[in-house]
C-alpha positions as CSV (number, residue, x, y, z in Angstrom):
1,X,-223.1,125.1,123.5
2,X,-226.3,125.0,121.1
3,X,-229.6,123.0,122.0
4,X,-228.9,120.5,119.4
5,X,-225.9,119.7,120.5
6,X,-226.8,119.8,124.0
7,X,-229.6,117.2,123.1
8,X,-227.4,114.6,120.8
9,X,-225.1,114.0,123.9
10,X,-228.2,114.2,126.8
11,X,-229.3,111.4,124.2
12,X,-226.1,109.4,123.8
13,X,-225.8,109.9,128.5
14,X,-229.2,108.6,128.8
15,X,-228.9,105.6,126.2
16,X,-225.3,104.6,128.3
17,X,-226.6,105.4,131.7
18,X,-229.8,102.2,130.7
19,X,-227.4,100.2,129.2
20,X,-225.1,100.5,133.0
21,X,-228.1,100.2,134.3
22,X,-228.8,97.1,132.4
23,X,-225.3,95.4,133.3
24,X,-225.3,96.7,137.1
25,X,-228.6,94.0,137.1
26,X,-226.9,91.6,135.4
27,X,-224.0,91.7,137.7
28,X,-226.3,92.1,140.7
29,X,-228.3,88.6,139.8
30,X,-224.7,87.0,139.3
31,X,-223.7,87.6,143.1
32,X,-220.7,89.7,141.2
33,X,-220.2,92.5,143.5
34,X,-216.7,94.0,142.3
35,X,-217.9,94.2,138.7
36,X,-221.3,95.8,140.6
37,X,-218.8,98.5,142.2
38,X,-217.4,99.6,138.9
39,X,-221.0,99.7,136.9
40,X,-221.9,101.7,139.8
41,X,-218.9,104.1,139.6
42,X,-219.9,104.5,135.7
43,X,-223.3,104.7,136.0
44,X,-222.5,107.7,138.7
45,X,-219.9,109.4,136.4
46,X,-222.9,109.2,133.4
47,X,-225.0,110.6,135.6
48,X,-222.9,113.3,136.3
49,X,-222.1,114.3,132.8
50,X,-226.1,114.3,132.3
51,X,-226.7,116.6,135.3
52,X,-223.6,119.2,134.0
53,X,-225.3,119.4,130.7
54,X,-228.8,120.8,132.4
């Protein structure tokens, strides 16, 4: 895969991993600790997809 490429979706991984990050705090201050279990199950699998692409 090219560099640019590579980039745009390290790019799009980073924006969605804060954005998980973002809810997983939100769901953290609301005591909600199922939905904090999943956010943390997609943050992981973001994280994962970011770490393949290095």
């Amino acid at each position: 895969m090219n560099a640019p490429i590579r980039q745009s979706q390290a790019d799009i991984l980073n924006k969605l991993y804060d954005m998980k990050q973002r809810q997983l705090a939100q769901a953290s201050q609301q005591g909600n600790s199922l939905r904090c279990q999943v956010l943390e199950a997609e943050a992981q699998a973001i994280f994962n997809a970011l770490q393949s692409l290095r």
